[in-house]
N, C-alpha and C positions, 0 to 999 in steps of 0.2 A: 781494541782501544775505543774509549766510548767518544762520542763528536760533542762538542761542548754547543749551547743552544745559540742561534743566531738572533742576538737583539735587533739588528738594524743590518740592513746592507742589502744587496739586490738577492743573494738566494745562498742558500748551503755550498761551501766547495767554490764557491764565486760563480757557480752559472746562473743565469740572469734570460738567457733565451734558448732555445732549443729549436729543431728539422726535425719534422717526422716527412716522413716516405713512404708512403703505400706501395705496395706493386702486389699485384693478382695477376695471373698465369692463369686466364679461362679461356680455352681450346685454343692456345697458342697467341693470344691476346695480351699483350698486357699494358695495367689499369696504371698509371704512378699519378699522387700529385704530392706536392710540398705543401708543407705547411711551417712558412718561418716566423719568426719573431714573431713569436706568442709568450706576453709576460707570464712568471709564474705565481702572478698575485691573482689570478683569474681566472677561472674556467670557464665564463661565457663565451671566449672568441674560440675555443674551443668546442666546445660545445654546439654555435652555432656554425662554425664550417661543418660538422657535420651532418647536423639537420639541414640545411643548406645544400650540401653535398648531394645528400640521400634522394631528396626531393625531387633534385633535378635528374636523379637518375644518371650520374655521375660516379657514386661510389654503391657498393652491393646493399640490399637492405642488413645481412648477415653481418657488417662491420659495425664494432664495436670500439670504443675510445675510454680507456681509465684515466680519468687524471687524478691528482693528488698532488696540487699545488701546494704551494709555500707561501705563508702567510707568517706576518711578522710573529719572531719567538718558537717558528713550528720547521718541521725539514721537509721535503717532500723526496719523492722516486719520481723514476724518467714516464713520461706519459707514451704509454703505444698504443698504436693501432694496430686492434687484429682483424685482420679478413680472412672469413673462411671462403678456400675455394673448393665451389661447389663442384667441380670436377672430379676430383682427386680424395675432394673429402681432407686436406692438410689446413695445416695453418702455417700461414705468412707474414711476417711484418718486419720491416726496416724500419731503422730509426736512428737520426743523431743528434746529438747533445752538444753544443758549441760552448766553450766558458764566454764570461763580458769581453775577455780582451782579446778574444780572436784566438786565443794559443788552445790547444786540449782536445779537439775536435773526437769525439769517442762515437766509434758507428758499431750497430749491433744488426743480428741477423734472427730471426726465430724460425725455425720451419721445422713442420711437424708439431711436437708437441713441444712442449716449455723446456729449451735447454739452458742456457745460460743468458742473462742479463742485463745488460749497463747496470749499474746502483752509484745511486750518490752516497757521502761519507755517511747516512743514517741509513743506510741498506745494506744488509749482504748481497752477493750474490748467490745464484743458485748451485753453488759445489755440492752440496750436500744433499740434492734433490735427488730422486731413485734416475737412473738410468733410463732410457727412454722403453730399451726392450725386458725391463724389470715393471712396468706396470700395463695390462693389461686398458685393450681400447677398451674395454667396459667402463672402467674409471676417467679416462678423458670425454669433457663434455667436447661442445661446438666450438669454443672457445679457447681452446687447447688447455684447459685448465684442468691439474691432475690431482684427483681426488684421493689422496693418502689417508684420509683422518675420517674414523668414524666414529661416531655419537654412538652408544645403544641404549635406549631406558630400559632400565629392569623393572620398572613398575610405575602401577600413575598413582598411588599409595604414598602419602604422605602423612608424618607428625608434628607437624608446620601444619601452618594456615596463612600464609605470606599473601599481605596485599594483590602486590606487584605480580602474582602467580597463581592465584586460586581465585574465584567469586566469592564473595560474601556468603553465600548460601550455597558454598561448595560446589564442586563440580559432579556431574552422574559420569559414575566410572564403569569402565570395560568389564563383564562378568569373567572369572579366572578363567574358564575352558576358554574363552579365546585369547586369551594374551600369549604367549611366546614360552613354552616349557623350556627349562637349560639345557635340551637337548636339541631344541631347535635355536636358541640363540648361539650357543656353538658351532650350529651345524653351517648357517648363516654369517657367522664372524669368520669362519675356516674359508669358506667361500670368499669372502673380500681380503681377508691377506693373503690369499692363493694368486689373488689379481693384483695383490700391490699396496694394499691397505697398510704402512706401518704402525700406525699412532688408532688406539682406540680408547674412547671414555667412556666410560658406565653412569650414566646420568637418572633423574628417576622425574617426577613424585620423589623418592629417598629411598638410592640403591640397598643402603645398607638397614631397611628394613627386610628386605629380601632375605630369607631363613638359608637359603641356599648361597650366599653371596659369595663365600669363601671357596668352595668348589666352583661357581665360576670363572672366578678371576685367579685360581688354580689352572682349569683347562684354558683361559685364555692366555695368560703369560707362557703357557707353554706353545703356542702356534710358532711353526716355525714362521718366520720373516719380521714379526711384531717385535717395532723396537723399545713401544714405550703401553705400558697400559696403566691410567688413570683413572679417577674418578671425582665425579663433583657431589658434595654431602651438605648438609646444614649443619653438622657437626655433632647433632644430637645425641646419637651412639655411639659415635666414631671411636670416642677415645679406650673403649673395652674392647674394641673388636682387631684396633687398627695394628698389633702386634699382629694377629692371627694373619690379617689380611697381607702385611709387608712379607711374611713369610709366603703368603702367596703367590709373590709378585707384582703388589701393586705399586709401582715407579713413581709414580705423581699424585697430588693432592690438590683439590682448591675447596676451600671451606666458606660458603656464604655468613657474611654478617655482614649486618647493613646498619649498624649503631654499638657505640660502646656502651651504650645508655640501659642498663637491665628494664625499667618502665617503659624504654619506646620499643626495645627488644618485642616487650609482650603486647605493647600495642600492635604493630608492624605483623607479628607473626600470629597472632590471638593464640599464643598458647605464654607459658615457662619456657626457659630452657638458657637462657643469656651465660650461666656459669659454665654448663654443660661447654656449649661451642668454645667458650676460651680455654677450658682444661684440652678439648680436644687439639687446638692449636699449639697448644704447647706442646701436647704428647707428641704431636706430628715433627716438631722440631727436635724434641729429644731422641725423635725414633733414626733421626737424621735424612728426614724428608727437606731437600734444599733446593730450592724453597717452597714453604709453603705458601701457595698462593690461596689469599682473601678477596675473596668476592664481594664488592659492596654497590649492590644499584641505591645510584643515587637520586632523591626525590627534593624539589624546592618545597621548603617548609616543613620537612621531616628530618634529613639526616644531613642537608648540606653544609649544616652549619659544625659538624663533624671532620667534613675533608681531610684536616690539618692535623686533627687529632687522630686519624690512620696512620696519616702518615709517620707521627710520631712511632709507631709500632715498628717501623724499618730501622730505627735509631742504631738501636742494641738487640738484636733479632732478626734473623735469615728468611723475611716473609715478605712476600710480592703482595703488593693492596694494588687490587685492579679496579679503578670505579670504570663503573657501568654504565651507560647513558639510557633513562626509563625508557622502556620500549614497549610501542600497543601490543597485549592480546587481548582475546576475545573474554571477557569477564574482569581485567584489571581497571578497569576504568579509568586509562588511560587520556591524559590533556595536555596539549604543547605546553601548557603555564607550569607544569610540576616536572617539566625538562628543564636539568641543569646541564647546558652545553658541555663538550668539550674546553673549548677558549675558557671559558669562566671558572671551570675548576680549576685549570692550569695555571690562568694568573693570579687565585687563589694562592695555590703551593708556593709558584716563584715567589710571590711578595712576603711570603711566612720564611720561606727557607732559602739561601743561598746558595752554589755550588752545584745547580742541577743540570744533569748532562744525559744527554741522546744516547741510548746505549741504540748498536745494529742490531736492525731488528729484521728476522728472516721473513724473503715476501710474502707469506702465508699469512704471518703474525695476525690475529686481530686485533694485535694492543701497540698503544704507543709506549717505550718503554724509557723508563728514564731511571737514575744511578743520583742519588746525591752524597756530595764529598761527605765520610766520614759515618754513614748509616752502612749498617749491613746488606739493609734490604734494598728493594727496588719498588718504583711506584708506578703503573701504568693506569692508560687508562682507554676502555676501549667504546671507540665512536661509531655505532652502530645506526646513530639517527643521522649525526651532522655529518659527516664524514666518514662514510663508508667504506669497505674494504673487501669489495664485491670482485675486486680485479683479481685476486691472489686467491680465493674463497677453495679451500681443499676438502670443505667438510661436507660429511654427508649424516645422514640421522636415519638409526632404527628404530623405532616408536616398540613401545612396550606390545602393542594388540600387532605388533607383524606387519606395521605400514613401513612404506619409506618415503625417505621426504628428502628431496635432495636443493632446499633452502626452507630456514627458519621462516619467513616471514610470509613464503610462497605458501597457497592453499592445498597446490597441487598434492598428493598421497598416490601413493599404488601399493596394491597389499603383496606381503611375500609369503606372509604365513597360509594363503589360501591356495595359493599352485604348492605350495612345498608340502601344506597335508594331501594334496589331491596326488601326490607323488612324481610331481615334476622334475626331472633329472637336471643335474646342477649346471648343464650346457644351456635350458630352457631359462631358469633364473638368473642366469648372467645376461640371458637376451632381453628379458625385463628389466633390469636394474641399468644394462645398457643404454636402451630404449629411453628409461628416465633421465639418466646422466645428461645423455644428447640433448634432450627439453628444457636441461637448465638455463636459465635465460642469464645477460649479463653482469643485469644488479637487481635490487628490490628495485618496491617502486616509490621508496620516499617516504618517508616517515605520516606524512597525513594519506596517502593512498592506501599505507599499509593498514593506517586506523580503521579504514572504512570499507579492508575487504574483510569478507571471514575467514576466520582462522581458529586453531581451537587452542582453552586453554594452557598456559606453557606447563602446568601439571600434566597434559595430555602429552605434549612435544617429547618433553624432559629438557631441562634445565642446561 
């Protein structure tokens, strides 16, 4: 049942204050403190009890605090604290949730790795998360956070030329002998769903120029454990191919377009193709892909003035419009002034459209997702600058040249394709990819830190 938005009032569900509780168990030690009434219009008193904290040598440097507070019109989830204890190596955290009027009191326990979670009415909970002894500690980082979801590019080759993704003067690409042959990115995807991986997408440069695409996403739908396997396309070729491919097994679709406008189309991407991606949209939906989700990063003074008119596409039509919020890489020539928040699209929507409601969104989710009365589709939108979703972060990425990279924005890399030609046995790469997992740190570092580390471009990443 979707939660309808809250205009006014102290918080989603009526809670308005919350208890968190730390306790760490080091050599028989233990750590507690409280933290009460902290409004949920704010994450500085949060924030700074725990620089605060840290400082004083009070709480571990290893603890970590998600919030995702509620701000008028938005919902939030319960904020915890995790503490890794360094003894044991598990993870710990208590926490409770008070409603305003005293009545409701809800306490949660986490240990180990991510079992189940308070949620407010715009959260599920985690029923549907794998089992603890069904995912392999390769895939839990520091943070007990369990990496189901893998990104793979199949190539840094693109028929695009997308601002927002490539440099002006293109990107120097990986020579073929080192990219990832389909027998090593099999061999490498078999490897992560062996450990727990359910969910993968085939991301590029542009999967489906790949000559081989349809045998791979053949042998991947077939991995035993894989529950869903995706891909994200610009939609170029999609629509001839995408019969072949669904009999392959590919479960999911998200199709980039970032204007309905055929002139800004060819601006935006410096090529043709504006007819192309909408024919493929539709094939997707006739082929009974539900939904197909639209991709659209959005830019001030390019497409924002568009918003409204996406969203019209959910009207009479089973397609999720996901805006995007512009994010640095390394060649997009990225600037806080061509970011359109979150908040500002959304009171966009609301003031054009009525009826718009919270649909539960699972903690992993990166998108906020919302249901308007009487549209087929659904509108989300995901805040990768303003409002982050570093707490719940499942994903991991196989770069097309055999890196892995276990966060988009992080610079960090370790390559798999160089032990795995050197004939490293699959006990050795799990201790690599371990090893990485472990390093993931809590969140990015913020949207102007990320501008001004290096990072390579998202043609190079995959999409």
């Amino acid at each position: 049942m979707d939660a309808p938005i809250q205009r006014s009032g102290p918080a989603c569900g009526g809670l308005d204050r919350f208890d968190v509780h730390l306790s760490v168990n080091q050599e028989s030690k233990e750590l507690s403190h409280s933290l009460p009434h902290i409004l949920l219009n704010t994450s500085v008193p949060v924030q700074k009890f725990l620089k605060t904290h840290k400082s004083k040598g009070l709480l571990p440097p290893c603890c970590a605090i998600f919030p995702e507070f509620l701000r008028p019109r938005r919902c939030a989830c319960l904020t915890v604290i995790h503490a890794h204890n360094q003894v044991n190596g598990r993870i710990r955290s208590y926490y409770q949730c008070r409603s305003s009027n005293g009545q409701g009191l809800y306490n949660g326990h986490l240990s180990g790795s991510l079992t189940k979670m308070f949620a407010t009415s715009c959260e599920k909970s985690l029923e549907d998360a794998p089992a603890e002894n069904s995912v392999s500690d390769m895939l839990v980082d520091s943070f007990g956070r369990l990496h189901t979801y893998l990104r793979i590019s199949l190539t840094e080759r693109c028929n695009l030329r997308c601002q927002y993704c490539m440099p002006a003067e293109g990107a120097e690409l990986t020579p073929s002998p080192q990219l990832l042959s389909q027998k090593e990115i099999i061999h490498l995807a078999n490897l992560f769903v062996g450990s727990g991986v359910n969910k993968i997408r085939l991301t590029g440069g542009e999967p489906t120029i790949r000559k081989d695409i349809e045998e791979i996403c053949l042998q991947l739908s077939n991995l035993k454990g894989l529950k869903t396997l995706a891909m994200t396309t610009n939609g170029i070729t999609l629509a001839r191919k995408l019969p072949k491919l669904k009999e392959c097994g590919l479960s999911a679709l998200n199709i980039s377009l970032d204007t309905l406008i055929p002139a800004k189309f060819e601006f935006m991407t410096r090529r043709k193709g504006h007819e192309r991606v909408m024919e493929s949209i539709n094939a997707a939906i006739d082929l009974g892909y539900n939904p197909v989700k639209v991709n659209c990063v959005v830019m001030r003074g390019f497409n924002d003035d568009e918003i409204c008119d996406f969203v019209e596409l959910t009207r009479e039509k089973p397609i999720n419009i996901r805006f995007i919020e512009f994010m640095p890489f390394d060649g997009n020539v990225w600037n806080v002034k061509k970011l359109v928040p979150y908040a500002e699209m959304f009171d966009r929507v609301v003031k054009r459209f009525t009826g718009l409601n919270r649909i539960r969104d699972h903690p992993t989710d990166t998108a906020k997702n919302f249901r308007i009365e009487g549209h087929q589709g659904t509108v989300s939108f995901i805040t990768s600058m303003t409002e982050h979703f570093c707490a719940g972060c499942n994903r991991l990425r196989l770069l097309a040249d055999g890196n892995f990279k276990v966060c988009l924005f992080g610079p960090s890399e370790v390559s798999l394709r160089d032990p795995l030609r050197c004939g490293v046995d699959n006990n050795e790469l799990k201790e690599i990819i371990g090893a990485a997992v472990k390093r993931k740190k809590a969140s990015h570092a913020g949207m102007f830190d990320i501008a001004k580390t290096p990072n390579r471009p998202m043609i190079h990443i995959g999409g």
